[in-house]
N, C-alpha and C positions, 0 to 999 in steps of 0.2 A: 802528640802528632796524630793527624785522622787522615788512615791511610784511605786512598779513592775507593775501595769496593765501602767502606763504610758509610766513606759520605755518600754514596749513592743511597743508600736506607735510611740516608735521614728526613726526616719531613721537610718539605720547601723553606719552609720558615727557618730551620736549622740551618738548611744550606746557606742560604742566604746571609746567616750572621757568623757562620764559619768564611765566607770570602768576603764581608768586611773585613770583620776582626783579622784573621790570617791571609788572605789572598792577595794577589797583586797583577794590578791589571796591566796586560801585556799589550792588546789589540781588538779594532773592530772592523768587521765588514757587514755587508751586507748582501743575503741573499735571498733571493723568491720571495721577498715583502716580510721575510724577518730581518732582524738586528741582531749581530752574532756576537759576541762580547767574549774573548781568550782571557785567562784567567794563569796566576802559576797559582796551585796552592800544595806546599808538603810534595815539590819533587815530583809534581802532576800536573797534568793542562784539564783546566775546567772550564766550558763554554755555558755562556749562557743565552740561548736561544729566546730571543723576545720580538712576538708577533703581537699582534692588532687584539688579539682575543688569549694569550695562551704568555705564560713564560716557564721555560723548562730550563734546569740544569742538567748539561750532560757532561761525561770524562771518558780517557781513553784507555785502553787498557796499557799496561805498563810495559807493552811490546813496543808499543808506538812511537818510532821516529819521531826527534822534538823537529826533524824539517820538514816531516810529511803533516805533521801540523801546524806547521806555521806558514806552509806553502802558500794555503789561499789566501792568506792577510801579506803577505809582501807587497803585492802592488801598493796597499795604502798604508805601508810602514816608509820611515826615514830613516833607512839603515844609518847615515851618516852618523844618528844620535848614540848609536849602539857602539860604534867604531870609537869615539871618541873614548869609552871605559875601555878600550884594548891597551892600551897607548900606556 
């Protein structure tokens, strides 16, 4: 398991093939002319931040509320899909 301060020190290209292989995509929005891409990966929220010139992977610290980050993606989520695995 690659805990997030790790993946943070890995080269892009790492990153990159640690949220294929393990990651699972959660949500996307859009902000200020980038594409914000939520991620789980290993019990952590990974964003991948992709603009016109630049793609960066960021994570939070493991303080961080999973609502305070998923806040800004609810408008264009469909909870309904989520509801249905309660059940």
């Amino acid at each position: 398991m690659l805990e997030y301060s790790m993946f943070e020190r890995l080269p892009f290209r790492s990153q990159e093939e640690a949220i294929a292989r393990d990651g699972t995509l959660i949500a996307q929005r859009h902000h200020k002319g980038w594409t914000v891409t939520l991620f789980a990966l290993h019990h952590t929220f990974v964003e991948l931040w992709s603009g016109r010139d630049a793609e960066v992977f960021s994570t939070f610290k493991k303080s961080a509320r999973a609502v305070d980050v998923l806040e800004p993606y609810l408008e264009g989520m469909d909870i309904q899909d989520y509801l249905k695995f309660q059940k």
